[in-house]
N, C-alpha and C positions, 0 to 999 in steps of 0.2 A: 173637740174630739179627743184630744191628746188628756185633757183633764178627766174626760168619762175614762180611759183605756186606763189611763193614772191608777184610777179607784179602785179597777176591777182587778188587776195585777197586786197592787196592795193589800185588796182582804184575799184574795187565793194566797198570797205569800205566808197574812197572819194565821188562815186557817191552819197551814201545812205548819205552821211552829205550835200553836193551840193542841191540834190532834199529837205531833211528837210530846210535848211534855205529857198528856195525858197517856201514852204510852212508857214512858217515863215512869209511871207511878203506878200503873196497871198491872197485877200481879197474874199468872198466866193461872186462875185457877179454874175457868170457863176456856175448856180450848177452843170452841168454835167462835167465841166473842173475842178472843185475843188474836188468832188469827184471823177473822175479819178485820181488826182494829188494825194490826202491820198490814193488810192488802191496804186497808184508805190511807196511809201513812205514806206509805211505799207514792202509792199511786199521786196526790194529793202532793208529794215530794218532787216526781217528775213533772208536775204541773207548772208547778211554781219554778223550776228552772225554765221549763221549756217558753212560760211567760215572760222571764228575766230576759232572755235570748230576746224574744219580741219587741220588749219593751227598749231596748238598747236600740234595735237596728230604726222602730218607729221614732226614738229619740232624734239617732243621726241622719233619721231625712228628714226631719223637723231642721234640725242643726243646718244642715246641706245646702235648706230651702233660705233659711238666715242669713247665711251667707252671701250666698247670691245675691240676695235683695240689697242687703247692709253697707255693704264693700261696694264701693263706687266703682272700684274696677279691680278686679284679679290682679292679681303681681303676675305678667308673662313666664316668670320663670320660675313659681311656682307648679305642684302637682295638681291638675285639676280637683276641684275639693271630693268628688265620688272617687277619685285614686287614695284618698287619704285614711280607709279604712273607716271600722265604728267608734264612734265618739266614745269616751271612756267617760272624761269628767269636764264640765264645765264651770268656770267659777270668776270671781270676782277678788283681784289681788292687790298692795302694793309694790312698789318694782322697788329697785334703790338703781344708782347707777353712781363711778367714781369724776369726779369733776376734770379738771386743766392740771388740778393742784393734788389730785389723787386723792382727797376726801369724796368719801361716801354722801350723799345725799338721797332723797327721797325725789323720785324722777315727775318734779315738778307738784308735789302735792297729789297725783291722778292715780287713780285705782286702775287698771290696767283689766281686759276680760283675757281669760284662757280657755284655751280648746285643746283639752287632750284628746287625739287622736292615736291610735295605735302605731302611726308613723310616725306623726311630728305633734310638735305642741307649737299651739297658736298665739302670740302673745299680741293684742290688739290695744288700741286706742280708740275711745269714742271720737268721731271727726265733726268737724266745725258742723257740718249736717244733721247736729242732733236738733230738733225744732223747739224741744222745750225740757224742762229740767226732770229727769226725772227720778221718782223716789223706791229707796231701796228696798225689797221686800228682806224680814228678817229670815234668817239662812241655819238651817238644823242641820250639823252634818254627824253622821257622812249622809252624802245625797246620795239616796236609793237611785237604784237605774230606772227606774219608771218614774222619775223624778226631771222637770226641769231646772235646772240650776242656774245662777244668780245673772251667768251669764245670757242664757238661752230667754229671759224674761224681759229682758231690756229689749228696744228697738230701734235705738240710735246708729247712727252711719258708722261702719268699723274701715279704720285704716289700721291694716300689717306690721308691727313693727318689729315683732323676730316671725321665725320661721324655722323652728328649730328639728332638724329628723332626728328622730331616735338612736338613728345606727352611727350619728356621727357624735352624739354625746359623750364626751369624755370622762366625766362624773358628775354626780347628784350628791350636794355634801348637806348636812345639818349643820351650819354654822353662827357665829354670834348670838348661841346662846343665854337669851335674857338680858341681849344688847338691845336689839335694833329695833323694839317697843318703847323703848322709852319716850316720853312725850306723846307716847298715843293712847289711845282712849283702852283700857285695860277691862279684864271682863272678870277674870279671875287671877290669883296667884299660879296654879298651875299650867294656865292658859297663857302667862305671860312670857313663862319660861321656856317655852319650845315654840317658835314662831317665825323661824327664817329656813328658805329652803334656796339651795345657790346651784344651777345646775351651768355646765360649761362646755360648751359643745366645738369642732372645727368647722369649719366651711369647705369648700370644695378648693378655696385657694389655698388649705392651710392654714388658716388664721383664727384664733382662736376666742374664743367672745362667753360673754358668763354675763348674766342675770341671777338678782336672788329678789325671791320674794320674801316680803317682810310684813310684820302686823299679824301675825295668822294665827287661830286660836287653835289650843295644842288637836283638837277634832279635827279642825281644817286641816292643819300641818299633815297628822299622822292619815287621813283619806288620801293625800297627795302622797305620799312615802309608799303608801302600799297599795294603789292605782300605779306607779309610773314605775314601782321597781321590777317587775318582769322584762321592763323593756331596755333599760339602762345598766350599767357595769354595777356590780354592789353596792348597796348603801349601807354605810355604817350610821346607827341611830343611837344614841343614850339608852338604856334601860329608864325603863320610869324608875326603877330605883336611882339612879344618876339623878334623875331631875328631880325628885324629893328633895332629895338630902342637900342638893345644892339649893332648895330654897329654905329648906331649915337653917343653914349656915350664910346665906346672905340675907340683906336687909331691905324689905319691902320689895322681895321678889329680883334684886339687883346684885350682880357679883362679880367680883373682876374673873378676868380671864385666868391667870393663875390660882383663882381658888377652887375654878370649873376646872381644872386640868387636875388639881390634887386631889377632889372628887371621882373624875374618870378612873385615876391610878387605883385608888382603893375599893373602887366598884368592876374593873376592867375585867375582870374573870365572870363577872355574870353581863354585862353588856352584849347586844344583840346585833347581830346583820343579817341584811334582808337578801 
C-alpha cells in the first residue's frame, strides 16, 4: 500500500514541477491558454503539497506501527511514540563516541538507525532479535517525504539508545571537517569533506551528553542540517565555498584543522546560518 501511495504522490509532485517550467517558458500571447495554463499550475501546486502533508503523516503511522513491533519494550519513561509528533526523517548512520581515555572511536563498528521526529530524535540500535542479516538497500538523498528511508525498510528488533527532545538541545555543530571519514569507504571528494554532524543536548538532571554522526555523504549531511534546523538553536554551516577551497588546498580530500580554520577566515563574510 505505502509503495502504490509512494508512486501516486511522486508523479503529482513531478507533474506540478513539468507544468511550472512549462510556464516558465510560456509567453502570455494567447490569454485564455496562459490563464488556463496558471489555473492548472496553481491548482496542480496545491495538490502536490496537500499530497506532501499526506504522505508524511501516512509515513509516521507506518514509522509508529515499527516501532511498536521492533522495540521489545518501550523505555517507561519515554513519550508514548503517537506523543512524538510526524516523523521528519528516517536514516541509517554512524555514531562515534569518546573512550576511558578520551579518544574518539567509532561506537563499535555499527551503523546506528534515527528517527527524526519533531520532538525528539531517536537514536537506536539493531538488538540481538535481528533473525538474519540483512542487506542495505542503496539510499538517494534527500529522501522525499513520500519516501521510506533506510531506516523504515529494515525489520530488525530496535533498542533505544539516546532519546534526545528537541527543546533540550543545546547545539547542532558541523564538526571535524574532512576528519572523521578517514578509513572509510569514500564516494566522492566532495562528499568526503562535509560528513560529521555533533548535536548535544541536557537531560532533565542537567547533564549533558553529545552524539555525532559520522561517514555521511555531503547529501546526507546537508538533508539532516536542514530537516532538524527549525527545531534546534542555529546552526552554523561552511559555505560550499568553504568546502571547495579547502579541498583544492588539501591532499586527497584531507586537511589539518588549521588550514580549515584559515579557509573559514577568508571566506567568513560569505559563510552561511541556518
Amino acid at each position: 500500500m505505502f509503495t502504490n501511495t509512494s508512486i501516486l504522490i511522486s508523479r503529482i509532485s513531478n507533474y506540478a514541477l513539468i507544468l511550472q517550467d512549462i510556464l516558465d517558458v510560456s509567453v502570455p500571447a494567447n490569454d485564455r491558454f496562459y490563464n488556463s495554463l496558471c489555473e492548472t499550475v496553481l491548482r496542480f501546486s496545491d495538490m502536490s503539497s496537500t499530497m506532501d502533508e499526506v504522505a508524511l503523516q501516512i509515513r509516521t503511522m507506518h514509522c509508529l506501527q515499527q516501532l511498536r513491533s521492533r522495540t521489545y519494550m518501550w523505555p517507561h519513561h519515554l513519550p508514548e511514540p503517537e506523543d512524538l509528533g510526524t516523523l521528519l526523517l528516517d536514516d541509517r548512520v554512524r555514531i562515534s563516541f569518546k573512550d576511558e581515555e578520551g579518544e574518539e572511536k567509532e561506537a563499535r563498528g555499527e551503523v546506528v538507525e534515527v528517527f527524526l521526529f519533531e520532538s525528539m530524535v531517536l537514536v537506536c540500535v539493531e538488538g540481538s532479535g535481528k533473525s538474519q542479516r540483512e542487506v542495505d538497500h542503496e539510499v538517494t538523498y534527500p529522501i522525499e517525504k513520500w519516501e521510506l528511508g533506510p531506516a523504515l525498510r529494515r525489520t530488525g528488533t530496535l533498542d533505544v539508545l539516546y532519546a534526545i527532545e528537541l527543546t533540550r538541545v543545546a547545539s547542532v555543530d558541523c564538526v571535524d571537517v574532512g576528519e572523521s571519514t578517514r578509513g572509510l569507504p569514500t564516494r566522492t571528494p566532495y562528499e568526503r569533506c562535509t560528513e560529521s554532524l555533533q548535536i548535544t543536548w541536557v537531560d532533565q538532571n542537567r547533564m549533558a551528553h553529545r552524539v555525532k554522526f559520522v561517514g555521511m555523504s555531503y547529501s546526507q549531511w546537508d538533508q539532516w542540517i536542514t530537516t532538524i534546523g527549525p527545531f534546534v538553536p542555529p546552526i552554523y554551516r561552511p559555505s560550499d565555498e568553504v568546502l571547495s577551497i579547502a579541498l583544492d588546498q588539501g591532499e586527497s580530500g584531507e586537511f589539518s584543522g588549521t588550514q580549515f580554520l584559515d579557509v573559514l577566515f577568508e571566506c567568513s563574510s560569505r559563510s552561511s546560518f541556518l
